[in-house]
CHARMM internal coordinates of N, CA and C (Angstrom, degrees):
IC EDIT
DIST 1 N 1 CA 1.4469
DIST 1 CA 1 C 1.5225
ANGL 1 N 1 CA 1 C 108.91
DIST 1 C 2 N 1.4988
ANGL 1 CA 1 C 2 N 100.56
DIHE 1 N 1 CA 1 C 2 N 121.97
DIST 2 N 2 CA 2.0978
ANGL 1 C 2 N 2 CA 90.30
DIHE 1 CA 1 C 2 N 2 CA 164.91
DIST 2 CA 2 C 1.5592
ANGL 2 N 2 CA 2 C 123.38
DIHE 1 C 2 N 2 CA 2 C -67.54
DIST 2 C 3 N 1.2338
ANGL 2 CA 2 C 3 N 98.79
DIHE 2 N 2 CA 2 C 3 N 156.78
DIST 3 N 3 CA 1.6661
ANGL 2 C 3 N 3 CA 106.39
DIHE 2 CA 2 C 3 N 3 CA 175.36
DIST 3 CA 3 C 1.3105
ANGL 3 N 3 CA 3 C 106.63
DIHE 2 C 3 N 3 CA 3 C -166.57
DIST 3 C 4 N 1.2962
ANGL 3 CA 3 C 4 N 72.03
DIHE 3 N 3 CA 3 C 4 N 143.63
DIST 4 N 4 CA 1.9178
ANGL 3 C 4 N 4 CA 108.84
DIHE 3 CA 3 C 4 N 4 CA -152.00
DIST 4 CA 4 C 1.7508
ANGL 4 N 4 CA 4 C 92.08
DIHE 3 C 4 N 4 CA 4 C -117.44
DIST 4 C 5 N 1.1508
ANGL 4 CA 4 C 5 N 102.70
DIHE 4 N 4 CA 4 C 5 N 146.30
DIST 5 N 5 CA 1.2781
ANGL 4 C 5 N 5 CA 115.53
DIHE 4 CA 4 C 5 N 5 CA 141.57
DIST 5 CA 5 C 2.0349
ANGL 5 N 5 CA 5 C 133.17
DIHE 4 C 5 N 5 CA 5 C -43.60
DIST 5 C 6 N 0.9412
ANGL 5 CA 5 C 6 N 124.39
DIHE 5 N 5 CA 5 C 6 N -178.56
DIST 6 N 6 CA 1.3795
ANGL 5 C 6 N 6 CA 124.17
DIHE 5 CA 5 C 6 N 6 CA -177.20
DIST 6 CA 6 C 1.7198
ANGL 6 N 6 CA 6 C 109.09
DIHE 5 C 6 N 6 CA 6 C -89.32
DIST 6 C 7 N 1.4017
ANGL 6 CA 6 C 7 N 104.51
DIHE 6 N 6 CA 6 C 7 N -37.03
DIST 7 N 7 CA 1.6518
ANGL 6 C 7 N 7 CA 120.03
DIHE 6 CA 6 C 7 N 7 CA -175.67
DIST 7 CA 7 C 1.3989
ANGL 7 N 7 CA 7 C 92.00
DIHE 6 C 7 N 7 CA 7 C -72.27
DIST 7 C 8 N 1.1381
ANGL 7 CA 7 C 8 N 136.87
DIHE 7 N 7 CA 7 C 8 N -64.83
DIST 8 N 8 CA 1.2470
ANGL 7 C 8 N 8 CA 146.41
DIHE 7 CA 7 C 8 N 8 CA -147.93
DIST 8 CA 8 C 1.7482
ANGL 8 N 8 CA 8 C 108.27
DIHE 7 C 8 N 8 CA 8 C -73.72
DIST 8 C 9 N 1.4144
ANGL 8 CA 8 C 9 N 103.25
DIHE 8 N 8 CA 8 C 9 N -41.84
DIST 9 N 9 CA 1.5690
ANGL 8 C 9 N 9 CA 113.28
DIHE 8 CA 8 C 9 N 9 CA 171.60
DIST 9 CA 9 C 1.3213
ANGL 9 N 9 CA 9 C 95.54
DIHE 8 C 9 N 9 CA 9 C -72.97
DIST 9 C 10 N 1.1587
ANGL 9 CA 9 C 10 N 161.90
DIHE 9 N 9 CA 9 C 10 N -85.90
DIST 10 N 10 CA 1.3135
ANGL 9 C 10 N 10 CA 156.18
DIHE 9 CA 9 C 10 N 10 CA -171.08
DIST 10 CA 10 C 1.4912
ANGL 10 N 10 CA 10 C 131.11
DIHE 9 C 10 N 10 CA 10 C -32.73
DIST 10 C 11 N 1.7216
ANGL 10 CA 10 C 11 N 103.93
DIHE 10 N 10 CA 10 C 11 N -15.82
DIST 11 N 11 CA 1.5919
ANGL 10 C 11 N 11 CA 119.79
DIHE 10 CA 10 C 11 N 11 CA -170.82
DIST 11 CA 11 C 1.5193
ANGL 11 N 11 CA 11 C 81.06
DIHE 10 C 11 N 11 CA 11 C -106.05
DIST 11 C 12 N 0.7779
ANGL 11 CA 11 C 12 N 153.82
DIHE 11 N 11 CA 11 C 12 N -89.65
DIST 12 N 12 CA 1.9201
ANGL 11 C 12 N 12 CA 159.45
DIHE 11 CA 11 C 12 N 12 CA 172.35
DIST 12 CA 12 C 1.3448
ANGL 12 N 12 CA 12 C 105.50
DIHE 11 C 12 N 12 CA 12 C -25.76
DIST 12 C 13 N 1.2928
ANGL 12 CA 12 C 13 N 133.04
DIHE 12 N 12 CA 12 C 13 N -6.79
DIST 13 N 13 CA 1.3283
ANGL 12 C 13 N 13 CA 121.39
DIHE 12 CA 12 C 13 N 13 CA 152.01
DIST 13 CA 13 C 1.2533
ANGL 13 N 13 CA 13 C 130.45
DIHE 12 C 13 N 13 CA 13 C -143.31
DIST 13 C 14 N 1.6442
ANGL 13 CA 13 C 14 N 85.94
DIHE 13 N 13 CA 13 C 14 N 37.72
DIST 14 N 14 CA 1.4557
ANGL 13 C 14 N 14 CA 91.80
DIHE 13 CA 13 C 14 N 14 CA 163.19
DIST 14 CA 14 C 1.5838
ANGL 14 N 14 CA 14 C 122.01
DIHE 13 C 14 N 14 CA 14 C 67.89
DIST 14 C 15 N 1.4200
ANGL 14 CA 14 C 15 N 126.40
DIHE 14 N 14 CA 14 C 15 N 8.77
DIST 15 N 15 CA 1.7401
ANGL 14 C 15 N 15 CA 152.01
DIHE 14 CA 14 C 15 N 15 CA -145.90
DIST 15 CA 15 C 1.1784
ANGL 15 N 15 CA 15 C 96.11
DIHE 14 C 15 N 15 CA 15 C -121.01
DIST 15 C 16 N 1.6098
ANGL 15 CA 15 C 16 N 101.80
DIHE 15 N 15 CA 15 C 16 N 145.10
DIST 16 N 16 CA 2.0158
ANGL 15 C 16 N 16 CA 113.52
DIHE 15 CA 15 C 16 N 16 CA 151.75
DIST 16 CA 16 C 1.2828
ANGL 16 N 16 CA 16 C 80.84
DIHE 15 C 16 N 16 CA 16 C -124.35
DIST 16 C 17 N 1.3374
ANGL 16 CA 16 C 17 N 138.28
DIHE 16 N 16 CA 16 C 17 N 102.70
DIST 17 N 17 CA 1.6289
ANGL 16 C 17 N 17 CA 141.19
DIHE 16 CA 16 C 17 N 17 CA 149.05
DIST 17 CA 17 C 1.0674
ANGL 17 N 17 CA 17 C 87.91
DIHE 16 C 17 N 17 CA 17 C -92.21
DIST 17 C 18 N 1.5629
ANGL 17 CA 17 C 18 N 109.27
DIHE 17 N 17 CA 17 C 18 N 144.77
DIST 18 N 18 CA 1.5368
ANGL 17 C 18 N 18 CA 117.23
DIHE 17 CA 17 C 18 N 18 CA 150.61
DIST 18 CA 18 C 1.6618
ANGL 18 N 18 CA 18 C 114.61
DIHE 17 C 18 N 18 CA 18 C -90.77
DIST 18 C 19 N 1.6560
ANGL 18 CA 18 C 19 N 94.71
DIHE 18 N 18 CA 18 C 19 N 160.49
DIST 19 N 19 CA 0.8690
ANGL 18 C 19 N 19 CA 115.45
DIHE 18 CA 18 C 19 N 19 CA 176.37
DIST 19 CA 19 C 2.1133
ANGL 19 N 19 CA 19 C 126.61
DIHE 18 C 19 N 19 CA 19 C -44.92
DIST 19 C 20 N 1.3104
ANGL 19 CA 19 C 20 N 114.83
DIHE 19 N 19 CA 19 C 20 N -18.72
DIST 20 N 20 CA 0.9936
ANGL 19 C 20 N 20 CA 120.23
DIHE 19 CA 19 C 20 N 20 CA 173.19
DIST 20 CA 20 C 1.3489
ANGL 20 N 20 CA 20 C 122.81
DIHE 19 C 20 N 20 CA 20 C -78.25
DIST 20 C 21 N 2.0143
ANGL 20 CA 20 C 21 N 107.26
DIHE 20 N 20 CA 20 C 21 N -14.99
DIST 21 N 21 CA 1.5718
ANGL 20 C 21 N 21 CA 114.97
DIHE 20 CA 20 C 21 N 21 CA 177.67
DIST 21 CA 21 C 1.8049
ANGL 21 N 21 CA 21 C 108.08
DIHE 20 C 21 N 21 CA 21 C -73.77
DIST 21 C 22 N 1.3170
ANGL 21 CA 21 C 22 N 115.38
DIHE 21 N 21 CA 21 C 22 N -12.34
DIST 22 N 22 CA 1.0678
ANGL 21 C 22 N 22 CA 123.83
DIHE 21 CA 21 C 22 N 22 CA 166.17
DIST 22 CA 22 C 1.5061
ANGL 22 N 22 CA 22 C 155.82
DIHE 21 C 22 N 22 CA 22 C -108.58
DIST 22 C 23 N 1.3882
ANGL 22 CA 22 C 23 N 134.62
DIHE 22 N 22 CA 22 C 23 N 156.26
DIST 23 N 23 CA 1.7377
ANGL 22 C 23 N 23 CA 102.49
DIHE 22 CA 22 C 23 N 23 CA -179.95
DIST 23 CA 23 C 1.7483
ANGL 23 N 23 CA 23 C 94.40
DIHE 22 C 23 N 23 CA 23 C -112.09
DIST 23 C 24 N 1.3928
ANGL 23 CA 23 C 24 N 105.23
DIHE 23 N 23 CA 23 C 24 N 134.94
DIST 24 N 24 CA 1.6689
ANGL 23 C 24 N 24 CA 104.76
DIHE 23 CA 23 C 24 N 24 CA -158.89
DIST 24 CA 24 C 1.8187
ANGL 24 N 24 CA 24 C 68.81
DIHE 23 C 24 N 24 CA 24 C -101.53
DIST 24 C 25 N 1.6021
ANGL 24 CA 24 C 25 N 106.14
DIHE 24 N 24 CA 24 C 25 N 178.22
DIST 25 N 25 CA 1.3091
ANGL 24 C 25 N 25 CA 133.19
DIHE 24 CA 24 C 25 N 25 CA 177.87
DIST 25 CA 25 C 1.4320
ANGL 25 N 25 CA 25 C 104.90
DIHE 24 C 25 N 25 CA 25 C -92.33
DIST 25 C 26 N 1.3809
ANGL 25 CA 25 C 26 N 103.83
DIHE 25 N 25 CA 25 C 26 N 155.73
DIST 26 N 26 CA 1.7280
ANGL 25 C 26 N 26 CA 100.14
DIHE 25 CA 25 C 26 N 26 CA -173.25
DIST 26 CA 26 C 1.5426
ANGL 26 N 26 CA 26 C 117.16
DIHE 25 C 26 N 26 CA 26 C -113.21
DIST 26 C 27 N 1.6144
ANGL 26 CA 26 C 27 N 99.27
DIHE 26 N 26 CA 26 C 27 N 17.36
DIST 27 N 27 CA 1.6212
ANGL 26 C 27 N 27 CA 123.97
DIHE 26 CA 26 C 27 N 27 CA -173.64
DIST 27 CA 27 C 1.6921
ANGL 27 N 27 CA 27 C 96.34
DIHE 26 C 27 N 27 CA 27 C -116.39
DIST 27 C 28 N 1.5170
ANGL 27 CA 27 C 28 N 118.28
DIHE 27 N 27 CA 27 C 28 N 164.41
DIST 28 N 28 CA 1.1175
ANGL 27 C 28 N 28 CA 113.02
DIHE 27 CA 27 C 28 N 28 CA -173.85
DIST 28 CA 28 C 1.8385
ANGL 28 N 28 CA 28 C 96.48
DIHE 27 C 28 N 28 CA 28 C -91.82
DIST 28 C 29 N 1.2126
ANGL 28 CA 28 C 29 N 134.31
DIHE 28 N 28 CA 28 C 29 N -169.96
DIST 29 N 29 CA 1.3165
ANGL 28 C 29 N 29 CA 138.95
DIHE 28 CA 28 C 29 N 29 CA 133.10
DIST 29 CA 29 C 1.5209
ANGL 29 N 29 CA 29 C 107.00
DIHE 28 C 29 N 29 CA 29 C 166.11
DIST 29 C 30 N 1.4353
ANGL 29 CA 29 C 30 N 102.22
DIHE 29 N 29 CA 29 C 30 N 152.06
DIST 30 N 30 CA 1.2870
ANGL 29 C 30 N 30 CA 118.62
DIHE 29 CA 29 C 30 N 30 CA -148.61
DIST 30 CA 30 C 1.5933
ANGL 30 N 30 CA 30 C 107.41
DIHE 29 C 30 N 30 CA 30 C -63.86
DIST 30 C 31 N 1.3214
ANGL 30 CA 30 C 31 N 102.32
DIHE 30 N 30 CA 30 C 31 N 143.56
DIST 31 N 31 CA 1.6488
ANGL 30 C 31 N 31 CA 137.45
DIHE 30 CA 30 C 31 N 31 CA -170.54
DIST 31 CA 31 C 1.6899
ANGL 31 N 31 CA 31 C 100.98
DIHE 30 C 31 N 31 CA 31 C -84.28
DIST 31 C 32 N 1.7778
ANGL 31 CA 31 C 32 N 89.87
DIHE 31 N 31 CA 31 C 32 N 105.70
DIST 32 N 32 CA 1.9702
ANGL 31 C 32 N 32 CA 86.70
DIHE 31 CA 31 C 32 N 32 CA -175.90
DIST 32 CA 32 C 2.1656
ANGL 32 N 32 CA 32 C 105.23
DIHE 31 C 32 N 32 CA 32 C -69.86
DIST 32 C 33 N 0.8863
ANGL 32 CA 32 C 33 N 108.39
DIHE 32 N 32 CA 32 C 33 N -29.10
DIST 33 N 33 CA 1.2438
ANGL 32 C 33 N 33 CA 108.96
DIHE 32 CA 32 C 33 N 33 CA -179.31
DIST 33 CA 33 C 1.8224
ANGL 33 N 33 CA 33 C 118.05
DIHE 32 C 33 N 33 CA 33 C -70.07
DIST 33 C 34 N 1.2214
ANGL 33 CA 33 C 34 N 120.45
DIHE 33 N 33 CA 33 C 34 N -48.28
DIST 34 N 34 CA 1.5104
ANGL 33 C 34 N 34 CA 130.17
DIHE 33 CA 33 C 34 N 34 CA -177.84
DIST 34 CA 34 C 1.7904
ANGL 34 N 34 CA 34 C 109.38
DIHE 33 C 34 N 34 CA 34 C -94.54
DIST 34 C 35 N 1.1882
ANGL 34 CA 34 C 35 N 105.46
DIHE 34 N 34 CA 34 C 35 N -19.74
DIST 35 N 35 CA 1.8074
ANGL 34 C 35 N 35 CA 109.04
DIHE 34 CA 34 C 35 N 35 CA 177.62
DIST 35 CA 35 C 1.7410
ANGL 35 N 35 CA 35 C 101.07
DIHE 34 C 35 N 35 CA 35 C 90.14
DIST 35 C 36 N 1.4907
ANGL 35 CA 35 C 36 N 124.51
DIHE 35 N 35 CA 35 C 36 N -22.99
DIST 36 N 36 CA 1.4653
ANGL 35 C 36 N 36 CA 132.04
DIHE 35 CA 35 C 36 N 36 CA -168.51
DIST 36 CA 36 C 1.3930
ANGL 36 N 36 CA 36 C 106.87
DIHE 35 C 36 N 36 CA 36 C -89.64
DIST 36 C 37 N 1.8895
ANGL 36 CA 36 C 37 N 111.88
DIHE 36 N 36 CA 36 C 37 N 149.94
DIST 37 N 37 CA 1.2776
ANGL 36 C 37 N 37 CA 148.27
DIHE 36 CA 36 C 37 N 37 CA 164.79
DIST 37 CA 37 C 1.1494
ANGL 37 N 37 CA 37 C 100.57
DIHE 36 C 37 N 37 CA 37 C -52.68
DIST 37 C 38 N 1.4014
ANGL 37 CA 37 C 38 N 122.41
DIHE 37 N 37 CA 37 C 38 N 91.82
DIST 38 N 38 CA 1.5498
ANGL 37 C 38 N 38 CA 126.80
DIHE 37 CA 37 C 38 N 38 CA 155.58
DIST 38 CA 38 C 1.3182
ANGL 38 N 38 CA 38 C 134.47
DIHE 37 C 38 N 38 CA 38 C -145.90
DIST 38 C 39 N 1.2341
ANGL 38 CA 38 C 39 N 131.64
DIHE 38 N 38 CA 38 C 39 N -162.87
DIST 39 N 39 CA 1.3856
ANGL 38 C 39 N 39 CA 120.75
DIHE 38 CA 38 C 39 N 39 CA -174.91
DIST 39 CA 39 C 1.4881
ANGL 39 N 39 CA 39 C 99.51
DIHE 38 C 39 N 39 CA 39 C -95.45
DIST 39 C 40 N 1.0260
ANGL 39 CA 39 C 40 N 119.32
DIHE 39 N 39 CA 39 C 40 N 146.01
DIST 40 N 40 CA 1.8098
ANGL 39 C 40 N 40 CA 134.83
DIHE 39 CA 39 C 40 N 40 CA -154.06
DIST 40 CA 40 C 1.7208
ANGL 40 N 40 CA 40 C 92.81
DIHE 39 C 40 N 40 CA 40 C -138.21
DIST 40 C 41 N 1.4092
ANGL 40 CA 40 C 41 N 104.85
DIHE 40 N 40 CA 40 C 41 N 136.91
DIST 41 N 41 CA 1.6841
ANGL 40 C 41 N 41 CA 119.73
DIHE 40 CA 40 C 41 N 41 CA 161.18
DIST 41 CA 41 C 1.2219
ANGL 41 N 41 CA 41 C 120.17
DIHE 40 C 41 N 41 CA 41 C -52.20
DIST 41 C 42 N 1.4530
ANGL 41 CA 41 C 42 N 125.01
DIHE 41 N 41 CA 41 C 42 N 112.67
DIST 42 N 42 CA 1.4414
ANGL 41 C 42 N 42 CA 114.39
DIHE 41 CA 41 C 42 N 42 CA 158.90
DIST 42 CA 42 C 1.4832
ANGL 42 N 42 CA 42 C 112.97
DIHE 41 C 42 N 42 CA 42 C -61.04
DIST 42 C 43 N 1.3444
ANGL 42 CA 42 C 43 N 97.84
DIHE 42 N 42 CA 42 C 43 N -59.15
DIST 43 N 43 CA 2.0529
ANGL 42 C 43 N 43 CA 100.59
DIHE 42 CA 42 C 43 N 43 CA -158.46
DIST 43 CA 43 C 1.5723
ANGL 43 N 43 CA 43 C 98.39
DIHE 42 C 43 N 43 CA 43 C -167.64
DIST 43 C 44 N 1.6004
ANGL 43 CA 43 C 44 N 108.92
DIHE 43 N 43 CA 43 C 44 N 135.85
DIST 44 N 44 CA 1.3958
ANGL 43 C 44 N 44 CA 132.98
DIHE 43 CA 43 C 44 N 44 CA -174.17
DIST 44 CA 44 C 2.1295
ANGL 44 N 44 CA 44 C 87.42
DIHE 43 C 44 N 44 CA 44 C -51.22
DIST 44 C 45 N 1.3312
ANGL 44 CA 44 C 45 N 84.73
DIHE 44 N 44 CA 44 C 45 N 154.01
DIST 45 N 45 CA 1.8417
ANGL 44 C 45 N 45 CA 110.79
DIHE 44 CA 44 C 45 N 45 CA 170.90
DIST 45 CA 45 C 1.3278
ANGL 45 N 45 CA 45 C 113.08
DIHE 44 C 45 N 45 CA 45 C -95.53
DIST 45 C 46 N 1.1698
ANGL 45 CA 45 C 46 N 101.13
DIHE 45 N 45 CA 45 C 46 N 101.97
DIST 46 N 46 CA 1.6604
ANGL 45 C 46 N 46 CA 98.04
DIHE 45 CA 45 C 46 N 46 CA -178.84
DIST 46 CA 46 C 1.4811
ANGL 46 N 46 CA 46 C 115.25
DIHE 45 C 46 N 46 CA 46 C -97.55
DIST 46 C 47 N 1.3114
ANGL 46 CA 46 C 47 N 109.10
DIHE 46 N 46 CA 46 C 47 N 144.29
DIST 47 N 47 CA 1.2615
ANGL 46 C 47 N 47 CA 131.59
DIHE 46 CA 46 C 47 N 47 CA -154.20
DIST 47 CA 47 C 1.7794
ANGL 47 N 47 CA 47 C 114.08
DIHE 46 C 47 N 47 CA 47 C -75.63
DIST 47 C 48 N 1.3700
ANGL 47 CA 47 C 48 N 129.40
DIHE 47 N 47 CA 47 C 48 N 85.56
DIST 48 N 48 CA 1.5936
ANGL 47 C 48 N 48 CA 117.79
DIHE 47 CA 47 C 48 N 48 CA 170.39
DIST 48 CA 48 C 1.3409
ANGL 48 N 48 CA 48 C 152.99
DIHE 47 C 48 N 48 CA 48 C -26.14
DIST 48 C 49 N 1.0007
ANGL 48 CA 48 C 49 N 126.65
DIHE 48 N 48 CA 48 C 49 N 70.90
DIST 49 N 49 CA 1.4377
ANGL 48 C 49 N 49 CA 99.77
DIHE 48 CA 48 C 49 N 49 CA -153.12
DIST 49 CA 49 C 1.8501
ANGL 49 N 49 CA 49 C 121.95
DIHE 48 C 49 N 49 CA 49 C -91.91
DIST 49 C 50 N 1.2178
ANGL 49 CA 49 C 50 N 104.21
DIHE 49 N 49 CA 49 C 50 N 117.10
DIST 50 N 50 CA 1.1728
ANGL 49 C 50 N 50 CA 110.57
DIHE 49 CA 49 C 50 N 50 CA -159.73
DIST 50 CA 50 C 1.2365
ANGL 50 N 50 CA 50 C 132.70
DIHE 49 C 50 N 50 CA 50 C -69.76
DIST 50 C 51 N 1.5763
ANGL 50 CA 50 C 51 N 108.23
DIHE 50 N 50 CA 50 C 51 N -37.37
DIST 51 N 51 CA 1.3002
ANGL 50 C 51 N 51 CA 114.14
DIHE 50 CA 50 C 51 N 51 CA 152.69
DIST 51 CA 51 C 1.5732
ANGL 51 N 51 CA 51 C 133.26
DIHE 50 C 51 N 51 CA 51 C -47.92
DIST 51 C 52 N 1.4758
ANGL 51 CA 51 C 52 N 121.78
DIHE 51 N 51 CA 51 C 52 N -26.37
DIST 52 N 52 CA 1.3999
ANGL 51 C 52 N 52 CA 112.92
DIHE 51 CA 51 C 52 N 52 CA 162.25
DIST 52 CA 52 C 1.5032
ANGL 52 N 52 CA 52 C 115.81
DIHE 51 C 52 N 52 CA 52 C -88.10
DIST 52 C 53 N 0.7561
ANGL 52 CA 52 C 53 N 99.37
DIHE 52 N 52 CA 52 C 53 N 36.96
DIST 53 N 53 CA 1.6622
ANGL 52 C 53 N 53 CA 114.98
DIHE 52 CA 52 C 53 N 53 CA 159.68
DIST 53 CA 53 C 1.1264
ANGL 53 N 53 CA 53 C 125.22
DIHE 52 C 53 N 53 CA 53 C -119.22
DIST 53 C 54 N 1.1750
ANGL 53 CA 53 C 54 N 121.24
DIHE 53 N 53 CA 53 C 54 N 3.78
DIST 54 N 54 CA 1.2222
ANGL 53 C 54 N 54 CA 118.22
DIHE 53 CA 53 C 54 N 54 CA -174.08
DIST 54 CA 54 C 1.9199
ANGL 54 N 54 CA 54 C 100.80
DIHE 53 C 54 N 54 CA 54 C -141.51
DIST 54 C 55 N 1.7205
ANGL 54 CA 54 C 55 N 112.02
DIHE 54 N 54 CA 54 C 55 N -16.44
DIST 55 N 55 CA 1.3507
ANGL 54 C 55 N 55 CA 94.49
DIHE 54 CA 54 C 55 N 55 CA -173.23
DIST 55 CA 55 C 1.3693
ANGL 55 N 55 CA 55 C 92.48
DIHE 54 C 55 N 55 CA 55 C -134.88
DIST 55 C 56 N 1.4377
ANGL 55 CA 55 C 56 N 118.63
DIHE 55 N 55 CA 55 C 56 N 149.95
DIST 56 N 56 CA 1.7314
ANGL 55 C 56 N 56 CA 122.05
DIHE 55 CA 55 C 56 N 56 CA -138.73
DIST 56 CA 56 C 1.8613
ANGL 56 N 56 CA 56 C 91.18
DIHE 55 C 56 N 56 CA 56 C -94.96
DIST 56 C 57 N 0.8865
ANGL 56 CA 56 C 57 N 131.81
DIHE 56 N 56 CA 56 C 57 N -15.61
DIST 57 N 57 CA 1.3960
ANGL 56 C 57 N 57 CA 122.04
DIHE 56 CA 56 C 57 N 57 CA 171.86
DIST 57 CA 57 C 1.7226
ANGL 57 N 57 CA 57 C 113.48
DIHE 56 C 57 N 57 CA 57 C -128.83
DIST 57 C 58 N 1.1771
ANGL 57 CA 57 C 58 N 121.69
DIHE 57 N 57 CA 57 C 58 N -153.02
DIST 58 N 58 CA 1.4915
ANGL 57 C 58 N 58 CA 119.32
DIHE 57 CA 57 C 58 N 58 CA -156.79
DIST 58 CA 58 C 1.9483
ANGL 58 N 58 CA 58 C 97.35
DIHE 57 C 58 N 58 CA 58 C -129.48
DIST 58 C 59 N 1.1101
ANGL 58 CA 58 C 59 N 96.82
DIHE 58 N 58 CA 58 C 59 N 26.40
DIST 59 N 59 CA 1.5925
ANGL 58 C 59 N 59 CA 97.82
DIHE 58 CA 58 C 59 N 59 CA -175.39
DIST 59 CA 59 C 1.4695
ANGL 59 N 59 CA 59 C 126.38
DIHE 58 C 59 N 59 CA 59 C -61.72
DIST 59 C 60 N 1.6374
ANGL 59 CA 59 C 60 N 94.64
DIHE 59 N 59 CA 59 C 60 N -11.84
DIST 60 N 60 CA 1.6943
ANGL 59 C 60 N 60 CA 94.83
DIHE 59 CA 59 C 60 N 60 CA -176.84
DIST 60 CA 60 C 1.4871
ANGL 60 N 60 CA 60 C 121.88
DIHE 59 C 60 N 60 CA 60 C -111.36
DIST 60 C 61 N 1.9087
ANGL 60 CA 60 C 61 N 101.46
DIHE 60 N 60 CA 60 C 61 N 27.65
DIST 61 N 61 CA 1.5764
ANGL 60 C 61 N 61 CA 110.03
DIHE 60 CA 60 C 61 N 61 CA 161.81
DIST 61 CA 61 C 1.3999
ANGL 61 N 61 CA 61 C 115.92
DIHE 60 C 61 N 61 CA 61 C -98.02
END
COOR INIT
IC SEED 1 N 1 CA 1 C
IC BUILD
């Protein structure tokens, strides 16, 4: 899998996500897009939704 940095994922797709849409790594390793030692994306943050947890069908979209 590639991995990019946050700048670098955001310039290649055209994005300003912030950093909170993501969980970055807490180790450095190299940035396939910039060539630099940085913190790189594991995997998008997906969103909970809490209300279907608690109500047995989808009636309140």
């Amino acid at each position: 899998m590639a991995e990019f940095c946050l700048e670098c994922w955001n310039w290649l797709n055209r994005r300003n996500d912030p950093e909170k849409d993501y969980i970055i790594s807490k180790d450095l390793d190299l940035c396939e897009g910039c060539g630099e030692w940085k913190h790189v994306i594991v995997m998008k943050r997906e969103r909970f939704d809490w209300a279907g947890l608690f109500l047995p069908y989808r009636w309140y979209e």
